[in-house]
MIDOSE-1310 file (N, C-alpha, C; in nm, 2 decimals, decimal comma, always signed):
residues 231
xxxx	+0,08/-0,12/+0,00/+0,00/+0,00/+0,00/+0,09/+0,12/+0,00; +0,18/+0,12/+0,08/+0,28/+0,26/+0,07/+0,35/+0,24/-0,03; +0,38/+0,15/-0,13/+0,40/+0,19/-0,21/+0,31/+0,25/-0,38; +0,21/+0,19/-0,35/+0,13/+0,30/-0,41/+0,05/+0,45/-0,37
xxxx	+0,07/+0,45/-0,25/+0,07/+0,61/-0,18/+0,24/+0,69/-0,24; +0,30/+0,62/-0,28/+0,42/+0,71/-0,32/+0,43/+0,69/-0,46; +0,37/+0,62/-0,49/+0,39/+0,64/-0,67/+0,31/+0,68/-0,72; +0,15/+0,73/-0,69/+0,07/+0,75/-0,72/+0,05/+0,90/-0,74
xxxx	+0,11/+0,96/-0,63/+0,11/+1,10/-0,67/+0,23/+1,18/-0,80; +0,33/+1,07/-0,81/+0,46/+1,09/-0,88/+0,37/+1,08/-1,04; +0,27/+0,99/-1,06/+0,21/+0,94/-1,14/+0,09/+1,03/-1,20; +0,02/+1,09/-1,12/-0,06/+1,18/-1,11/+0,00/+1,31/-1,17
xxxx	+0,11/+1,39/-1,11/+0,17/+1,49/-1,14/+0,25/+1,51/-1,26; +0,29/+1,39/-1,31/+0,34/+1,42/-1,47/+0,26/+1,41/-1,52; +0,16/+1,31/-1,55/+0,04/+1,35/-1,60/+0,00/+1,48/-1,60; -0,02/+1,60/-1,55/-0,06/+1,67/-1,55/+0,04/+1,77/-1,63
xxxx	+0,15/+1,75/-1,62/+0,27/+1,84/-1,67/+0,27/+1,82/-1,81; +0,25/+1,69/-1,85/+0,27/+1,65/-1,97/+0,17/+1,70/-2,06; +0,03/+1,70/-1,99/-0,07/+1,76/-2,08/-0,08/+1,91/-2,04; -0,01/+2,00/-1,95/+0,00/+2,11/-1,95/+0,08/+2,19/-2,05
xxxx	+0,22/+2,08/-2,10/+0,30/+2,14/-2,16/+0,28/+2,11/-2,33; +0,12/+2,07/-2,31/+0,09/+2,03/-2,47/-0,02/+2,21/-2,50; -0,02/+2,27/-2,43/-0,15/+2,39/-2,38/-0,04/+2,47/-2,43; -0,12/+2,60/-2,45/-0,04/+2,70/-2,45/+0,02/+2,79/-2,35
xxxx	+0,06/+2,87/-2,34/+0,10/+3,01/-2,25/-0,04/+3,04/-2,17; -0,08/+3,09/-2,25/-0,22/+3,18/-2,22/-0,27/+3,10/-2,20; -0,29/+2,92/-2,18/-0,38/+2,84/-2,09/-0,33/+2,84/-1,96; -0,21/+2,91/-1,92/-0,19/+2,86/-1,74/-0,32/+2,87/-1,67
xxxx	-0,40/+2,94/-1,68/-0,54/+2,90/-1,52/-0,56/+2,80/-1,54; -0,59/+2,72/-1,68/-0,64/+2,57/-1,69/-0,54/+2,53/-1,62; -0,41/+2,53/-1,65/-0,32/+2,39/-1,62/-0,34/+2,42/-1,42; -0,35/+2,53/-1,36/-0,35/+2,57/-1,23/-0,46/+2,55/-1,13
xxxx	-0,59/+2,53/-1,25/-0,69/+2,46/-1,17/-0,69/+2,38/-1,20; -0,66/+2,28/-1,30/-0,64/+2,13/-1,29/-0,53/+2,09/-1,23; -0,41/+2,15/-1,16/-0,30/+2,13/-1,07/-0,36/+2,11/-0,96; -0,44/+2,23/-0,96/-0,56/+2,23/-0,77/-0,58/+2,11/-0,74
xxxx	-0,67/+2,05/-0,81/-0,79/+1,96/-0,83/-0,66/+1,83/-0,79; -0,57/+1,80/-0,87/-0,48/+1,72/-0,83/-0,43/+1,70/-0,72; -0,34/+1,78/-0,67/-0,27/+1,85/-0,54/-0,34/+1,78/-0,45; -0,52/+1,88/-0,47/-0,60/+1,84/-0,34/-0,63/+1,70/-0,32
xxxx	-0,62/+1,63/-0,42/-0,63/+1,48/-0,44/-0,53/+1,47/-0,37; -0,42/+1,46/-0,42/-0,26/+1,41/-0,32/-0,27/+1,41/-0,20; -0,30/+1,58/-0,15/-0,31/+1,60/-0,03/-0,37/+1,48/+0,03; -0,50/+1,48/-0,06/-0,59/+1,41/+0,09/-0,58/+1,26/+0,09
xxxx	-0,47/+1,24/+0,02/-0,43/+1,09/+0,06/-0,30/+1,02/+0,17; -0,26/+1,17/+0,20/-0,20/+1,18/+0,36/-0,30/+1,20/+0,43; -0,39/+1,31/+0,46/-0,50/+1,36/+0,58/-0,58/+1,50/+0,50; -0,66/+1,49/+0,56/-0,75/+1,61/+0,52/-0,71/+1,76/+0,51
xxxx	-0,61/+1,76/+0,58/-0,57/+1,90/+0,64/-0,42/+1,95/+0,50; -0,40/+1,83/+0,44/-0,30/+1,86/+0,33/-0,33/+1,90/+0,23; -0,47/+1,90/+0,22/-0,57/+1,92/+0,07/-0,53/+2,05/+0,04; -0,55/+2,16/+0,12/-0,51/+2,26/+0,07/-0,42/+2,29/+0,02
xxxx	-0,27/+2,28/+0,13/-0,18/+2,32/+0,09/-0,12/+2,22/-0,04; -0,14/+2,10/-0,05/-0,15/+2,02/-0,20/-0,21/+2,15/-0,31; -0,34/+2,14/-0,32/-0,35/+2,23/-0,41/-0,29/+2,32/-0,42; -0,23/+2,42/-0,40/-0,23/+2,53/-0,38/-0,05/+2,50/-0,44
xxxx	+0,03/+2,42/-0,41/+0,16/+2,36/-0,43/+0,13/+2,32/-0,55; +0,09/+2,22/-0,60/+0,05/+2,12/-0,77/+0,03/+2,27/-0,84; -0,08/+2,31/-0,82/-0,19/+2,40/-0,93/-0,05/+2,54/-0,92; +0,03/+2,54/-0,85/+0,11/+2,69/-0,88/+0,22/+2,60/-0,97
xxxx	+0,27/+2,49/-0,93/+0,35/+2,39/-1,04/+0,33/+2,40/-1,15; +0,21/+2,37/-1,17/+0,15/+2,34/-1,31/+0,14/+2,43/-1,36; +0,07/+2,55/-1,29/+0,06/+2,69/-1,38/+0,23/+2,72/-1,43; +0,32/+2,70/-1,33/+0,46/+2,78/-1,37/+0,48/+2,72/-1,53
xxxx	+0,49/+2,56/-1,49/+0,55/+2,47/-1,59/+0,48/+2,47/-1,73; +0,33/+2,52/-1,71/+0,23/+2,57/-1,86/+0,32/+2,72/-1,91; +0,33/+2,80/-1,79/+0,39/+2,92/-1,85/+0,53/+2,89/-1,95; +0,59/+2,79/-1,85/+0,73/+2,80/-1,94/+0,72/+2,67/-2,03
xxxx	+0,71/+2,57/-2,04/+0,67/+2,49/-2,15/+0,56/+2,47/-2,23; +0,44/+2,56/-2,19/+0,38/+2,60/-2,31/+0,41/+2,65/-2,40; +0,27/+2,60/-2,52/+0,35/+2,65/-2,66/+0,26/+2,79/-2,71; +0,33/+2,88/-2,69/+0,24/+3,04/-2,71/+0,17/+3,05/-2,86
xxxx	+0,12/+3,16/-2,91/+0,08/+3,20/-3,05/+0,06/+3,37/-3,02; +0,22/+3,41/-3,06/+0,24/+3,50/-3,05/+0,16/+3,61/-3,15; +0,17/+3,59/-3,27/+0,06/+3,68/-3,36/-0,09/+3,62/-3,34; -0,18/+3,56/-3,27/-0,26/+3,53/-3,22/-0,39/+3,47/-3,36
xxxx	-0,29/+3,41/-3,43/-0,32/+3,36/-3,55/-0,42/+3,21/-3,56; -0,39/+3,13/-3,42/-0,47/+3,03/-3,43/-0,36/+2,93/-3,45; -0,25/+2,94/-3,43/-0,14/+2,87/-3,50/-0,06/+2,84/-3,37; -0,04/+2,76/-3,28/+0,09/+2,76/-3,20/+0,22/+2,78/-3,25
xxxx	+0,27/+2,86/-3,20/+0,42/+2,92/-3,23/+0,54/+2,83/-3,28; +0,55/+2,65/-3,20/+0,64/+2,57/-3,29/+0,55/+2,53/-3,35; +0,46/+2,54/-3,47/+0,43/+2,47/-3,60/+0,39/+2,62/-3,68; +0,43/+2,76/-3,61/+0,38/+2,84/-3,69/+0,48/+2,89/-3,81
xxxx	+0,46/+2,88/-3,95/+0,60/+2,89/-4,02/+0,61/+2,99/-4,11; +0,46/+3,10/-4,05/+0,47/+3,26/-4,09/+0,45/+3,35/-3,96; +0,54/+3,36/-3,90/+0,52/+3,43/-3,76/+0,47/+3,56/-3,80; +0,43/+3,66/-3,71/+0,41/+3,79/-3,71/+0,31/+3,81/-3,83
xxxx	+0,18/+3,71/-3,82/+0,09/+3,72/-3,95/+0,00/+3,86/-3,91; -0,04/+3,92/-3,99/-0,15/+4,03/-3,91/-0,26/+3,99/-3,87; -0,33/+4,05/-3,76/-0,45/+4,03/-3,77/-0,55/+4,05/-3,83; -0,64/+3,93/-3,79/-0,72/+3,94/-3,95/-0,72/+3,86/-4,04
xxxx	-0,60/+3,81/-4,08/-0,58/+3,75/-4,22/-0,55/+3,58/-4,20; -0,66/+3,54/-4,26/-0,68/+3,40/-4,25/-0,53/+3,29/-4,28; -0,55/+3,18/-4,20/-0,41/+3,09/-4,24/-0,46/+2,95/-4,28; -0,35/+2,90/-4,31/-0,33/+2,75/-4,35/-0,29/+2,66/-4,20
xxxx	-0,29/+2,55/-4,17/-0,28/+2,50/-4,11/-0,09/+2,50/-4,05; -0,03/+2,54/-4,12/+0,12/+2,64/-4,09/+0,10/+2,77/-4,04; -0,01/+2,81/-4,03/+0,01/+2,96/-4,03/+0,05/+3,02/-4,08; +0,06/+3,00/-4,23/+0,05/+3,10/-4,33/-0,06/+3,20/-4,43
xxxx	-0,05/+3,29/-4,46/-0,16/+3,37/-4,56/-0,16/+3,24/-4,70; -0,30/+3,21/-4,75/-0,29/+3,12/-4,88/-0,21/+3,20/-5,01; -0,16/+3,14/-5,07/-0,09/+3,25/-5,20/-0,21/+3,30/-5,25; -0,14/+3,45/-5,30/-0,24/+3,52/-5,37/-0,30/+3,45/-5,52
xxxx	-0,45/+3,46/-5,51/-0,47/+3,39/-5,65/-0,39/+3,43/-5,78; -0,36/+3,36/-5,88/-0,29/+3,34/-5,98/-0,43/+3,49/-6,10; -0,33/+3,57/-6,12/-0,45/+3,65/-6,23/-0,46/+3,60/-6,37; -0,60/+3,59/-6,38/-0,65/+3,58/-6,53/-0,65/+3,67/-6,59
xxxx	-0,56/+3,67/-6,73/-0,52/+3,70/-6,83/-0,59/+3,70/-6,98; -0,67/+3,77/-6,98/-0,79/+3,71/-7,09/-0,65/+3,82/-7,21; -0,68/+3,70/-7,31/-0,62/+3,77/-7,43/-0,70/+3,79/-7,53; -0,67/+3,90/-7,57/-0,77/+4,01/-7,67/-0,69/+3,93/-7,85
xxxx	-0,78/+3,89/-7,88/-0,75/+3,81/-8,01/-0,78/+3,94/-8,11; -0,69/+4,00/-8,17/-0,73/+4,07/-8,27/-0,70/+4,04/-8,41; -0,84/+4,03/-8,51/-0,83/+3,99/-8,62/-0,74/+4,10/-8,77; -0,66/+4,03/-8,80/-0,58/+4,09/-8,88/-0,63/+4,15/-9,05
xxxx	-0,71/+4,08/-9,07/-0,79/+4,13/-9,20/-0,93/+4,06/-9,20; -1,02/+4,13/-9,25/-1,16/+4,17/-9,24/-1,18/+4,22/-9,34; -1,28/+4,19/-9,42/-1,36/+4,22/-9,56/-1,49/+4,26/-9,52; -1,55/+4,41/-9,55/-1,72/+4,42/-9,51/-1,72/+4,41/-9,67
xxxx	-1,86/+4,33/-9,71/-1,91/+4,32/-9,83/-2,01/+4,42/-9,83; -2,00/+4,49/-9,96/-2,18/+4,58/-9,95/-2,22/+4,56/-10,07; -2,37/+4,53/-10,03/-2,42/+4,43/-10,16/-2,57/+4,50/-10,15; -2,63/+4,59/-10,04/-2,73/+4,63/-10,11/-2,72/+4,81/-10,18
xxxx	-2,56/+4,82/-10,19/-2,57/+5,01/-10,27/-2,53/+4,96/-10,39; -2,67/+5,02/-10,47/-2,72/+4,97/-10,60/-2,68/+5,06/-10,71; -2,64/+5,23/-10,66/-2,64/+5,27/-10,72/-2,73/+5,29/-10,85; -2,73/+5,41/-10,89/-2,83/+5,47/-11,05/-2,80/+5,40/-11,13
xxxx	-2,89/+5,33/-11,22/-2,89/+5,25/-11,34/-2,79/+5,31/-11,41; -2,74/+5,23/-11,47/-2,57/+5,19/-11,56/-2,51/+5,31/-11,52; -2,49/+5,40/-11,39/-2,38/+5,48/-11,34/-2,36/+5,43/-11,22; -2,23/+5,53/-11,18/-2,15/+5,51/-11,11/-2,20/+5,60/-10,95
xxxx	-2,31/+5,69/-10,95/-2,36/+5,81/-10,91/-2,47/+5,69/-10,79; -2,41/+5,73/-10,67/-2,49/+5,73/-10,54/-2,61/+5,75/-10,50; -2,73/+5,69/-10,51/-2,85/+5,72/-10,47/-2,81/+5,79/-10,31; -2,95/+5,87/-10,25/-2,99/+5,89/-10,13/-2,94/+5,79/-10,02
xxxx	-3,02/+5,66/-10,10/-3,02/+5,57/-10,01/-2,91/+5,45/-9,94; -2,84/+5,50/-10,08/-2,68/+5,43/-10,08/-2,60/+5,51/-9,98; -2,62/+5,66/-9,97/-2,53/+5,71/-9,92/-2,55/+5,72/-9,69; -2,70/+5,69/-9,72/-2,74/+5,63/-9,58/-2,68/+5,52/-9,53
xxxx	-2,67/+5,41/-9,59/-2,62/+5,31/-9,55/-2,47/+5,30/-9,55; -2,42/+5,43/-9,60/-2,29/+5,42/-9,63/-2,19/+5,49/-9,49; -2,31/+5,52/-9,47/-2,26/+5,64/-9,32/-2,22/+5,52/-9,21; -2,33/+5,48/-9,25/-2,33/+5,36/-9,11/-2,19/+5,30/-9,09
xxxx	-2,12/+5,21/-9,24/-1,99/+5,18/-9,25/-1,84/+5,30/-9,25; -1,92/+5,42/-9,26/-1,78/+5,54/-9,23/-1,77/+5,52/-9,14; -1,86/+5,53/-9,02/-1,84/+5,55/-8,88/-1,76/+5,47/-8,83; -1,78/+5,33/-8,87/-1,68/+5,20/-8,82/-1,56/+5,25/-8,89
xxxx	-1,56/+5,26/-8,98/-1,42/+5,29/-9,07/-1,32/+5,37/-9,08; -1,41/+5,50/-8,93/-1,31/+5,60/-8,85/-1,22/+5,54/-8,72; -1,36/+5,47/-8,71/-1,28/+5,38/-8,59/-1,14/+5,31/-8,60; -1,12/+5,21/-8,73/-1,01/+5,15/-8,73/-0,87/+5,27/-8,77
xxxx	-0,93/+5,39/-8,83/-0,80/+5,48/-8,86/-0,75/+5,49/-8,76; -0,58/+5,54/-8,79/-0,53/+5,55/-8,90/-0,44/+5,46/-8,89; -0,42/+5,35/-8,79/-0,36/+5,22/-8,84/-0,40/+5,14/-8,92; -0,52/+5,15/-8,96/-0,57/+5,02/-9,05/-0,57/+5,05/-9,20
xxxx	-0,53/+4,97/-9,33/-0,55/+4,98/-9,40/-0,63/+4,92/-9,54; -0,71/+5,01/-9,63/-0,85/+4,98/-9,63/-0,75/+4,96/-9,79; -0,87/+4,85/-9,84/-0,84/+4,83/-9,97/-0,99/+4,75/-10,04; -1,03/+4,89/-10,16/-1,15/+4,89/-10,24/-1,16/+4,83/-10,38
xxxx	-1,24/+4,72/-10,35/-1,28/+4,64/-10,51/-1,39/+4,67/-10,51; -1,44/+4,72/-10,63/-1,61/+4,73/-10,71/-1,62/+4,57/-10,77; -1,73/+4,51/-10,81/-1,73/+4,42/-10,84/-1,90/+4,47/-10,95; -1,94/+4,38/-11,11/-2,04/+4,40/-11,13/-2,11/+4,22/-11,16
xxxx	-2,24/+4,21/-11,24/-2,27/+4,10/-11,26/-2,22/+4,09/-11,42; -2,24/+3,99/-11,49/-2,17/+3,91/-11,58/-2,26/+4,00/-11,71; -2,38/+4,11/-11,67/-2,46/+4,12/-11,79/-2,41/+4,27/-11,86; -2,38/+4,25/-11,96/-2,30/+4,34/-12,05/-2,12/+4,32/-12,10
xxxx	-2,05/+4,39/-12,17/-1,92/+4,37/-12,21/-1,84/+4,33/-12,12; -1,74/+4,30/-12,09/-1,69/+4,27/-12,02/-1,59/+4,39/-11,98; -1,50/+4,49/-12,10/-1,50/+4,55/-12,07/-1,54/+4,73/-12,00; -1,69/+4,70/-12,04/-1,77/+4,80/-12,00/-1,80/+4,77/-11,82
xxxx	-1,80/+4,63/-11,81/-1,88/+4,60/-11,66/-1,71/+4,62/-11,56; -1,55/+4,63/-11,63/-1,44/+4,65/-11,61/-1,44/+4,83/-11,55; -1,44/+4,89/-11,59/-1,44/+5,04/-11,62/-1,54/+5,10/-11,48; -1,69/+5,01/-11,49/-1,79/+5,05/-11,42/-1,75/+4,98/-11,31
xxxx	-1,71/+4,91/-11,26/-1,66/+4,82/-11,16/-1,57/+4,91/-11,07; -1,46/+4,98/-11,15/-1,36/+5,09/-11,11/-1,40/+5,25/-11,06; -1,53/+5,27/-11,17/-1,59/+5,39/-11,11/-1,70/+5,40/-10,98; -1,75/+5,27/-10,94/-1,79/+5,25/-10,87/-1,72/+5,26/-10,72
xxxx	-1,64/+5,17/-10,76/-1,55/+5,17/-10,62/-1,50/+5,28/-10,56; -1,43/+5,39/-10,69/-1,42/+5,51/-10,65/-1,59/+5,61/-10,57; -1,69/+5,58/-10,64/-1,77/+5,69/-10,58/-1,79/+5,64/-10,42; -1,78/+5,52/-10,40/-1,79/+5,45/-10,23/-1,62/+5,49/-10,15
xxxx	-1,52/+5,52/-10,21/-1,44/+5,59/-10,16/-1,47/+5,69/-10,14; -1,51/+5,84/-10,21/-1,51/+5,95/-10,20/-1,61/+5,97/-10,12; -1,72/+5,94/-10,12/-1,81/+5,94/-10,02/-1,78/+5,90/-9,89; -1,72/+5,81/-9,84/-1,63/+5,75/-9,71/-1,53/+5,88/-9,67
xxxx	-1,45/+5,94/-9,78/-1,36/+6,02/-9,75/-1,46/+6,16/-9,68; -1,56/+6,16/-9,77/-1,62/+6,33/-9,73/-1,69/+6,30/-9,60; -1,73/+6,15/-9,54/-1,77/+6,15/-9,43/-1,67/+6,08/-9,30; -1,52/+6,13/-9,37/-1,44/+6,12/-9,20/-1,30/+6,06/-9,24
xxxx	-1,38/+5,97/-9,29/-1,26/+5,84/-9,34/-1,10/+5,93/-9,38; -1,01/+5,91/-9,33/-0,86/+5,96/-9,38/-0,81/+5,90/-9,52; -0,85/+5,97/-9,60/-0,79/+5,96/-9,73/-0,69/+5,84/-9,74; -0,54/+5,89/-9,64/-0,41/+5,82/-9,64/-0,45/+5,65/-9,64
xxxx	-0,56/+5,63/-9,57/-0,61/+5,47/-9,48/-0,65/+5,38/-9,60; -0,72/+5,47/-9,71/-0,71/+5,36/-9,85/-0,61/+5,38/-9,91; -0,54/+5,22/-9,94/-0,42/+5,15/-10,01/-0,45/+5,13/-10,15; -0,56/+5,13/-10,20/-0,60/+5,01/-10,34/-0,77/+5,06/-10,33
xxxx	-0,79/+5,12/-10,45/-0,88/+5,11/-10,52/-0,93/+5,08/-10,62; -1,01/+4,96/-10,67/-0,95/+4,92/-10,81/-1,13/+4,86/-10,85; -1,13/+4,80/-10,96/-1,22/+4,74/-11,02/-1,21/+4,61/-11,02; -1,28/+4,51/-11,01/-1,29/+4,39/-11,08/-1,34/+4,30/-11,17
xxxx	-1,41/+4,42/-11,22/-1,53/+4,39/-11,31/-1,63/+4,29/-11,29; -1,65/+4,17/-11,37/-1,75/+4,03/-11,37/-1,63/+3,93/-11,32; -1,54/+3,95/-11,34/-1,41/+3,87/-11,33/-1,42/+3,74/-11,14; -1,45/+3,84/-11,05/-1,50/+3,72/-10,94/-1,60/+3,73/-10,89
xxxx	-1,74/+3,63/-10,97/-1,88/+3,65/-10,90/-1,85/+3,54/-10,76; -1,98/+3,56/-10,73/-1,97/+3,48/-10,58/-2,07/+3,39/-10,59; -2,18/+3,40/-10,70/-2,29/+3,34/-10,68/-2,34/+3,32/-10,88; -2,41/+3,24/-10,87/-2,47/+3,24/-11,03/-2,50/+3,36/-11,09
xxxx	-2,46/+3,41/-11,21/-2,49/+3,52/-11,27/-2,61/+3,51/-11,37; -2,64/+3,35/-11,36/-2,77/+3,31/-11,47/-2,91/+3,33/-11,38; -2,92/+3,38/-11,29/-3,02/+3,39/-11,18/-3,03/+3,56/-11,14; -3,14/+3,62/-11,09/-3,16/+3,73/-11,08/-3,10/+3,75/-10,93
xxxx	-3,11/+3,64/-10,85/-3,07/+3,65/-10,69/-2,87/+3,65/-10,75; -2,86/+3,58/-10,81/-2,69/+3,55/-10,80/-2,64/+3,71/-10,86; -2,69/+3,76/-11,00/-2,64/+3,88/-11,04/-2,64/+3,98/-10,92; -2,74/+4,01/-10,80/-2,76/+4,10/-10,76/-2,69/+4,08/-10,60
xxxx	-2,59/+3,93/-10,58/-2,49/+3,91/-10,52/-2,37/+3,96/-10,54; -2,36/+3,92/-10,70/-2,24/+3,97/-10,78/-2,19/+4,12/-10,79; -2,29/+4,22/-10,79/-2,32/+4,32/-10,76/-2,26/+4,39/-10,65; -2,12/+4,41/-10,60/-2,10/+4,41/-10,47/-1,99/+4,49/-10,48
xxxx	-1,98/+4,59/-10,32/-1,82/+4,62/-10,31/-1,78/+4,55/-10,20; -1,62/+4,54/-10,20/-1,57/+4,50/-10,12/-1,48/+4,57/-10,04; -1,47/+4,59/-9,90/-1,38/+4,68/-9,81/-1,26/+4,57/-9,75; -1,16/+4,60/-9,78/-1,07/+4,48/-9,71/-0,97/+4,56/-9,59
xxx	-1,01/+4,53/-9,45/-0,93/+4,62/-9,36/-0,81/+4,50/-9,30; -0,68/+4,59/-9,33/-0,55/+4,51/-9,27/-0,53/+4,58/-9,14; -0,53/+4,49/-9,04/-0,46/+4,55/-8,91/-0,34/+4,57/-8,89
């Protein structure tokens, strides 16, 4: 029996130390009232009158030995100080199981694809029967494509084919193909367009239809100008 009255409290008291010095700094009252609680146990396994001063001996033990073998968290991160492997985190700022900030997200980089050549086709300016001369209505619709075609200036460079359908000479529908193209230039130019920005303006005559010329829908395809913008 006495010798478990003398091992018992030897046995009791590391226990306590051991799991005090698993706590932190800032836990000493725990480790100091669970030191009590012990102590007074010890005590009172000599006489009743030891309980106190038991306690009061264990629980200041324990509290000292939490103070100095505890493991602190000095930036108050949530992290104990030996596994913390970003000390002095700020407050505030969330951690990893190290106690570190997570890396900053990676930025998305959206890339701007810009197309290097672009053709607008215009297939409904019909122009005045067998001239070269702009209706009203041509030159409404014509506005619409200056406005874009201020836009790309004066990096971009514009290059003008007239095209006609297959009905008449070939070199009559040659000639008219060229005067055409020109009056869709000049008109572009008086509404903004920089002169400098067209490279080529030329005719093509019947030479490349796009569609049957034996058909009234295919001639009135063929019928077309072409804008070719290089970036």
């Amino acid at each position: 029996m006495s010798i478990v009255r003398t091992a018992l409290p030897l046995i009791l008291l590391t226990s306590v130390l051991t799991g005090c010095a698993g706590l932190q700094k800032t836990d000493w009252p725990t480790c100091a009232a669970l030191g009590g609680v012990v102590g007074a146990g010890l005590g009172a396994t000599e006489s009743a009158s030891w309980a106190g001063g038991g306690a009061l001996f264990v629980g200041g033990m324990a509290a000292a030995y939490c103070w100095v073998h505890g493991d602190g968290d000095e930036d108050g991160d949530g992290v104990p100080d030996s596994r913390d492997k970003c000390p002095h985190t700020p407050k505030g700022v969330q951690v990893d199981v190290n106690g570190c900030p997570p890396p900053p997200p990676v930025p998305v980089v959206e890339e701007v694809v810009v197309v290097k050549e672009e053709t607008i086709v215009i297939r409904d300016v019909h122009f005045q029967f067998n001239s070269s001369k702009l209706t009203a209505a041509d030159e409404a619709k014509l506005e619409t494509i200056a406005t874009r075609l201020k836009k790309e200036a004066p990096s971009a460079r514009l290059s003008v084919t007239g095209h006609t359908d297959s009905v008449g000479r070939d070199t009559y529908n040659q000639k008219l193909s060229e005067r055409r193209a020109h009056s869709v230039v000049d008109y572009l130019i008086h509404e903004g367009v920089p002169r400098a920005s067209f490279v080529s303006v030329k005719g093509a005559g019947e030479s490349q239809p796009v569609a049957d010329n034996k058909t009234a829908d295919g001639r009135a395809m063929n019928r077309r100008t072409e804008i070719k913008i290089e970036r």
